[in-house]
C-alpha positions, 0 to 999 in steps of 0.5 A: 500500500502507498503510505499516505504521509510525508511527499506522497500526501503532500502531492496527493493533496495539491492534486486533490486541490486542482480537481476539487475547484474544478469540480466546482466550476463543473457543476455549475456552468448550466447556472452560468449559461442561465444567468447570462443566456448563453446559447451552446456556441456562445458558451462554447466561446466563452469556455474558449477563454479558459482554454487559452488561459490553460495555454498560456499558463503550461510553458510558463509553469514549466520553466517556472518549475525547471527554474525554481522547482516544481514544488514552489511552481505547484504553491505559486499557480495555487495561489493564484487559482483560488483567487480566480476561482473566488472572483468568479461569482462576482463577475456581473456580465460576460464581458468580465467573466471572459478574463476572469476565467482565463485567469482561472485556467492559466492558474489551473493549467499553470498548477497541472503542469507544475504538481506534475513535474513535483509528482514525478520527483516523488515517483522517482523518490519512492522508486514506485509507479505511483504517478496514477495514484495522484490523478485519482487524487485529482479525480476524487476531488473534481468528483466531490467538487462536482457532487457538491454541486447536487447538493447546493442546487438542491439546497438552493444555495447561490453560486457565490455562496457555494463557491467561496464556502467550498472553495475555502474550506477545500483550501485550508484543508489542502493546506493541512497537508501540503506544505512540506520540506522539500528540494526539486531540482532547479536551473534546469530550463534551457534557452529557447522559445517559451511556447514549443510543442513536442517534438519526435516520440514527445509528439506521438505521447501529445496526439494520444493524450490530446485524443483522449483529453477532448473527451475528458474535457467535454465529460466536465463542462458538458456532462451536465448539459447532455443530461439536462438537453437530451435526456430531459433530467433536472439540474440536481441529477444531471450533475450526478452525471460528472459525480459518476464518471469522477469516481469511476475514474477515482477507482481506475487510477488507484487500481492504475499500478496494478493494471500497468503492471499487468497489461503495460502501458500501451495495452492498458491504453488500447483496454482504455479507448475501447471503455470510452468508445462503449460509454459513448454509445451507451450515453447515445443511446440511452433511454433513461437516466440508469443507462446513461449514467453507466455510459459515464461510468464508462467514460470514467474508466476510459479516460482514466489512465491515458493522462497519467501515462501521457505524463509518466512518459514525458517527465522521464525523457531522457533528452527533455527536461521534466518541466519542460517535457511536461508543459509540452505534451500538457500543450496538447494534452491538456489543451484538449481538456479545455479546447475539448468544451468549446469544440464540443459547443461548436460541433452541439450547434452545427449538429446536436448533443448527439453528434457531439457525441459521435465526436468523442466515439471517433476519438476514442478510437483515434486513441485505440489506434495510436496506443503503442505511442505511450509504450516506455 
C-alpha cells in the first residue's frame, strides 16, 4: 500500500486541490449559461477563454518549475487559482467573466503542469509507479467538487455562496497537508522559445493524450448539459452525471499500478479507448437516466489512465527536461481538456448533443489506434 504521509500526501493533496475547484466550476456552468443566456456556441466561446488561459499558463509553469522547482511552481499557480476561482461569482456580465476565467485556467493549467513535474520527483523518490495514484487524487476531488454541486442546487444555495464556502474550506484543508520540506531540482530550463510543442516520440505521447483529453474535457463542462438537453433530467441529477464518471475514474487510477503492471502501458491504453468508445454509445443511446449514467461510468474508466501515462512518459525523457517535457505534451494534452468544451459547443450547434457525441466515439478510437505511442 502507498503510505499516505510525508511527499506522497503532500502531492496527493495539491492534486486533490486542482480537481476539487474544478469540480466546482463543473457543476455549475448550466447556472452560468442561465444567468447570462448563453446559447451552446456562445458558451462554447466563452469556455474558449479558459482554454487559452490553460495555454498560456503550461510553458510558463514549466520553466517556472525547471527554474525554481516544481514544488514552489505547484504553491505559486495555487495561489493564484483560488483567487480566480473566488472572483468568479462576482463577475456581473460576460464581458468580465471572459478574463476572469482565463485567469482561472492559466492558474489551473499553470498548477497541472507544475504538481506534475513535483509528482514525478516523488515517483522517482519512492522508486514506485505511483504517478496514477495522484490523478485519482485529482479525480476524487473534481468528483466531490462536482457532487457538491447536487447538493447546493438542491439546497438552493447561490453560486457565490457555494463557491467561496467550498472553495475555502477545500483550501485550508489542502493546506493541512501540503506544505512540506522539500528540494526539486532547479536551473534546469534551457534557452529557447517559451511556447514549443513536442517534438519526435514527445509528439506521438501529445496526439494520444490530446485524443483522449477532448473527451475528458467535454465529460466536465458538458456532462451536465447532455443530461439536462437530451435526456430531459433536472439540474440536481444531471450533475450526478460528472459525480459518476469522477469516481469511476477515482477507482481506475488507484487500481492504475496494478493494471500497468499487468497489461503495460500501451495495452492498458488500447483496454482504455475501447471503455470510452462503449460509454459513448451507451450515453447515445440511452433511454433513461440508469443507462446513461453507466455510459459515464464508462467514460470514467476510459479516460482514466491515458493522462497519467501521457505524463509518466514525458517527465522521464531522457533528452527533455521534466518541466519542460511536461508543459509540452500538457500543450496538447491538456489543451484538449479545455479546447475539448468549446469544440464540443461548436460541433452541439452545427449538429446536436448527439453528434457531439459521435465526436468523442471517433476519438476514442483515434486513441485505440495510436496506443503503442505511450509504450516506455
Amino acid at each position: 500500500m502507498i503510505r499516505l504521509s510525508g511527499p506522497w500526501r503532500a502531492v496527493a493533496s495539491v492534486f486533490f486541490f486542482n480537481g476539487a475547484l474544478f469540480g466546482l466550476w463543473a457543476s455549475r456552468i448550466p447556472a452560468f449559461a442561465e444567468r447570462f443566456a448563453l446559447s451552446p456556441a456562445n458558451l462554447g466561446l466563452l469556455l474558449l477563454c479558459l482554454a487559452a488561459g490553460a495555454i498560456v499558463g503550461f510553458p510558463l509553469a514549466g520553466r517556472t518549475a525547471d527554474l525554481r522547482g516544481a514544488r514552489n511552481a505547484t504553491m505559486l499557480y495555487g495561489a493564484l487559482y483560488i483567487v480566480a476561482f473566488l472572483c468568479l461569482p462576482l463577475a456581473p456580465n460576460v464581458w468580465v467573466l471572459a478574463p476572469i476565467l482565463a485567469l482561472f485556467g492559466m492558474a489551473h493549467g499553470g498548477q497541472d503542469v507544475a504538481m506534475n513535474a513535483w509528482a514525478a520527483e516523488v515517483e522517482r523518490h519512492m522508486a514506485r509507479p505511483v504517478m496514477s495514484s495522484f490523478h485519482a487524487a485529482f479525480s476524487l476531488g473534481a468528483g466531490i467538487g462536482a457532487g457538491s454541486g447536487f447538493i447546493a442546487i438542491n439546497w438552493g444555495a447561490s453560486v457565490a455562496l457555494h463557491f467561496w464556502l467550498g472553495g475555502l474550506g477545500i483550501t485550508g484543508f489542502v493546506a493541512l497537508f501540503a506544505f512540506i520540506p522539500w528540494s526539486s531540482v532547479t536551473g534546469t530550463a534551457e534557452h529557447g522559445p517559451l511556447f514549443a510543442l513536442p517534438k519526435g516520440p514527445l509528439l506521438m505521447v501529445g496526439i494520444v493524450g490530446l485524443s483522449s483529453a477532448i473527451g475528458e474535457g467535454a465529460m466536465v463542462d458538458w456532462s451536465a448539459l447532455i443530461l439536462t438537453a437530451a435526456k430531459g433530467v433536472d439540474q440536481a441529477q444531471a450533475a450526478l452525471g460528472y459525480t459518476v464518471f469522477s469516481t469511476l475514474m477515482v477507482a481506475t487510477r488507484l487500481a492504475g499500478p496494478i493494471l500497468v503492471a499487468q497489461l503495460g502501458p500501451a495495452h492498458t491504453t488500447r483496454v482504455s479507448a475501447a471503455s470510452a468508445m462503449i460509454g459513448g454509445l451507451l450515453v447515445l443511446v440511452a433511454p433513461s437516466l440508469p443507462i446513461a449514467l453507466i455510459g459515464f461510468a464508462a467514460f470514467g474508466i476510459g479516460y482514466a489512465m491515458i493522462i497519467p501515462l501521457a505524463f509518466s512518459r514525458a517527465a522521464n525523457d531522457p533528452d527533455v527536461p521534466a518541466g519542460r517535457a511536461i508543459a509540452s505534451v500538457a500543450t496538447l494534452t491538456y489543451g484538449g481538456i479545455l479546447i475539448g468544451p468549446p469544440l464540443i459547443g461548436f460541433v452541439a450547434e452545427a449538429t446536436s448533443l448527439n453528434g457531439s457525441l459521435w465526436l468523442l466515439i471517433a476519438l476514442a478510437g483515434v486513441t485505440l489506434s495510436m496506443a503503442g505511442a505511450l509504450r516506455r
